[in-house]
Each structure stands twice: as C-alpha cells, then as structure tokens.
N, C-alpha and C positions, 0 to 999 in steps of 0.2 A: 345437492346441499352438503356442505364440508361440515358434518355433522363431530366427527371425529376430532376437528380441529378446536369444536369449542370446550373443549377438554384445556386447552392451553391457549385460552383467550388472556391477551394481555400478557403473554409468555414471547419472550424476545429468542427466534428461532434459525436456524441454516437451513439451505434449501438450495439444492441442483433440481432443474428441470429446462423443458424446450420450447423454447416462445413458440407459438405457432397462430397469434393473433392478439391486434389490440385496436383499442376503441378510446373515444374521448368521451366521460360522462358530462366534462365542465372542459371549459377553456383553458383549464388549469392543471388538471388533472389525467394522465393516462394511465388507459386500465390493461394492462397485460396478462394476456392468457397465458397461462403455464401448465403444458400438459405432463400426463406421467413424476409430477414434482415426487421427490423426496427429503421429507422433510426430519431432521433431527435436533437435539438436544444440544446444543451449544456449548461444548469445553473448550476451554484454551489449551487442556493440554493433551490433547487428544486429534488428531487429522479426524476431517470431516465422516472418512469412510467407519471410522471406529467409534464415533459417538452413538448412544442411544436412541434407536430409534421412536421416532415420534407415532410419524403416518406416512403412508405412499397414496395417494392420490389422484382421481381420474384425469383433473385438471384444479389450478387456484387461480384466483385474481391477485396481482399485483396493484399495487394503487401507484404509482408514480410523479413526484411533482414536475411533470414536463410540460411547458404552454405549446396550446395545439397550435400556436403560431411559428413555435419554433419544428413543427411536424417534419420538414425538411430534412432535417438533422439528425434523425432518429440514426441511434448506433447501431440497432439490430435489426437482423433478417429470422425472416420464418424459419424455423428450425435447426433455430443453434441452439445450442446449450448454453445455459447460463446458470450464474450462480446467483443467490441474495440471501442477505440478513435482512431480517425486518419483526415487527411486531403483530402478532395473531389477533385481528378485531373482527367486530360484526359489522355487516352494513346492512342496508336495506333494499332487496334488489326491487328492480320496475314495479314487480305487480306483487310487493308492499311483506312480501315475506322476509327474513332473515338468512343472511349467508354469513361465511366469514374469508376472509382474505387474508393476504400478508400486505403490509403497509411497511414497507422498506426504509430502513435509517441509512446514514451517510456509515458504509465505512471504510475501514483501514484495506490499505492493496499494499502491501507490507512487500510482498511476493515480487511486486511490480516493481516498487520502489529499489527494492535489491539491485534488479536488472538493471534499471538504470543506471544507479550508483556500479553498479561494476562498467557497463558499456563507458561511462565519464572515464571511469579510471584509465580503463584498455585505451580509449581514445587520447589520452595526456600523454601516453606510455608511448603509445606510436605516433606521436607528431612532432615531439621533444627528443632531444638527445639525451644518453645516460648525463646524470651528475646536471643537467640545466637547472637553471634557478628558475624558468617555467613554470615547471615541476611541481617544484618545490609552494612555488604562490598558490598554484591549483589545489595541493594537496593540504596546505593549509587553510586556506580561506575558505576552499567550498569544501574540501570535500570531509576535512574533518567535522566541521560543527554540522555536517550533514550526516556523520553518523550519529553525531550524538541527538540530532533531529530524531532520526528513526530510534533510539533510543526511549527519548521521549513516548513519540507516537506511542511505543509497544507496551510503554507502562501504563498510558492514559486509556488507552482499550481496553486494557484489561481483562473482563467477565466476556466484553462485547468483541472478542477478537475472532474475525473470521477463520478459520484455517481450513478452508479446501486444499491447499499446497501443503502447508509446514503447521508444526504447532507454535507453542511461545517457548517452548526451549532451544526449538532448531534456532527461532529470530534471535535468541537471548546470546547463543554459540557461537552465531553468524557476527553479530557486532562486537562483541567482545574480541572475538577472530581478526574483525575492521580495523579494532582500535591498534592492536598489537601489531597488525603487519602495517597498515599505515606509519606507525609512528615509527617504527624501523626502517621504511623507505626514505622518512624524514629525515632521521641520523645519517643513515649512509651519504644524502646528499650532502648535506650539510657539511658533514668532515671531506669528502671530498672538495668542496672549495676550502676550507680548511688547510688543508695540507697541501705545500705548493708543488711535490710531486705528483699527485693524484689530479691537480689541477692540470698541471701541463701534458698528463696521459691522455685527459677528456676537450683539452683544447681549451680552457677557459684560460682567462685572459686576468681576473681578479676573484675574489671572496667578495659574490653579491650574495651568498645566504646569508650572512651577518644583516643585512639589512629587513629581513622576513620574519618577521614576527612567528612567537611560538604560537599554537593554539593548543593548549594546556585540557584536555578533558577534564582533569579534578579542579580546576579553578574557579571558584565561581565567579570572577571578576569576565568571565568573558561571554557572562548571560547576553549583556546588553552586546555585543558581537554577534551574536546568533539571531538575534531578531534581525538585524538587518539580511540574512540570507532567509530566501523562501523557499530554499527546497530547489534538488532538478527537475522533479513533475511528479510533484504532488497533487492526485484524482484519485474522488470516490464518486463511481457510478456503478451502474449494475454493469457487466461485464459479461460480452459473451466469451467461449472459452475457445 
C-alpha cells in the first residue's frame, strides 16, 4: 500500500520508473505496473533530476485510458523505462481496501517536438538548393508558424510542464534562438532572388520570393494562418525512454 503517496492525493506529480507489467481492470482502462518509480515535485524550472523529492517506491499503478481492444498496439515492453505526469488518487483494490495510484494527463513532448522540427529543417536544407524559393515556402508556411505553435504549447503548460530533458528556459532559449535564425535564412533568401547577380551565381532564372508571403511572428493578423497548420507530430502518450 502507497501509504506515502496519500500525503499528495490530488497533487499533479513526475515520475520515472520501469514498466514490468499490466493488466486490464475495464475494457477501457489499462493498469500499468511501475516498479522502483521515483516520483517528484513538479517545477517548470527545474530538470526532473533536481526537483524535490516526493517518494521512491516498491512499485505504482498507472491507470491509463487505453481500450483493451486496442491491446495490439501497446507501445511498451517489459522493462523500459518510462516517464509520466499524472495525478495522485485513491482507488479501491479487489478485496475492498484502499491504494493510491498515478492517473496520467495528456502532456507536452516539447523535447520531441524540437527533434522533429529540427529533422524538417535539415531535411529542406538537403533536398533544396542554396537560395530555392522551396526553401523559402517550407520555411514560411510550416516551419515558422510551427515555432510559434511550440511557443504556444510552452506557455499553455505552464505549472504542468514535464521536464525530464530541459526546463522552460532552455524551451523559452531554444525558440526564440528559432525565431531569429529562421528569419535570417528567410532574408538571405529572399535578397538573393532579389539581386540579379546573386541570382545568376545560384542559377535562378527570376525573383519568385516576391511571390511568398511573409509570416510575421508579431502580427496578429496571421492567427487565422496558423490554425490551418497542425503541427509536424504532435503526441502525448506515456513514453518509453
């Protein structure tokens, strides 16, 4: 019994530990065992390793909303490491005593999303030529309003933001870092069609960045622009490591 935990029932907490079994209570519900968890105190501005600790723990239950129709699919194997945020409740085990568990929220893979966002970039980088107006489309339409996406994300997390990786300064570093070298790649292209000797160094043939919309970070006019992009792989699930 996770005696120690009901100290911070109702307490929204971080947790590394090693799956090493799970079970379905309901068709709807899977219960994951989590041996050796350690579980802390949740800062944003703090990495996982240096937050306060809570409790270390023989083993917890995870409560997870996965349908045991979907059981096929399960992401994890016995003894990985994984990480979760969730919330500290009680339930009621088989023979009618009280335990407490972590019951996991959706969150932010902030960490994840970076990679991505960088592999897009590298990949635009090496398939394009210097100075293409390719480039230029990609770096406008996706991949800016996709920083200011993650931009987003990291203010709506807020209190709730994982950080087994980074804190919210590194994320805060990292896109501001985004905004500024993106928008300078933007330039350089751009006056290279621009100028018609820069043009005929890079082989272009006319000025089709004139035709490519800015995407302005401080503008709010280009809210309604941004909804139409969803992200390059936006996922919250639990994550083995």
């Amino acid at each position: 019994m996770r005696v120690e935990l009901s100290k911070y029932e109702e307490q929204y907490v971080l947790g590394k530990g090693w799956i090493t079994d799970w079970k379905y209570p309901n068709e709807e519900t899977l219960r994951a065992t989590i041996s050796n968890p350690i579980i802390r105190k949740p800062d944003k501005n703090l990495v996982f390793e240096k937050q306060d600790l809570l409790s270390i723990e023989d083993h917890i239950n995870l409560f997870l909303p996965f349908p045991k129709s979907h059981k096929d699919e399960l992401p994890y194997k016995r003894y990985e490491q994984v990480t979760f945020a969730g919330i500290i409740k009680s339930y009621t085990r088989t023979d009618g005593s009280n335990d407490w568990g972590v019951f996991p929220i959706a969150q932010s893979k902030m960490h994840m999303e970076f990679w991505e966002m960088t592999e897009y970039v590298d990949s635009i980088l090496n398939n394009y030529d210097n100075g293409s107006v390719e480039i230029l489309i990609h770096l406008e339409k996706n991949v800016k309003p996709y920083i200011l996406h993650l931009e987003e994300e990291l203010d709506e997390a807020g209190d709730l933001l994982p950080t087994f990786y980074h804190n919210y300064q590194y994320y805060k570093r990292e896109i501001d870092a985004w905004k500024i070298d993106i928008t300078q790649m933007c330039k350089i292209i751009r006056t290279i069609h621009s100028n018609r000797r820069l043009r005929r160094k890079c082989k272009l043939s006319k000025n089709l960045a004139k035709y490519i919309p800015v995407f302005d970070f401080d503008n709010p006019s280009v809210a309604q622009m941004r909804k139409l992009q969803k992200g390059i792989n936006k996922k919250y699930h639990l994550k083995g490591e």
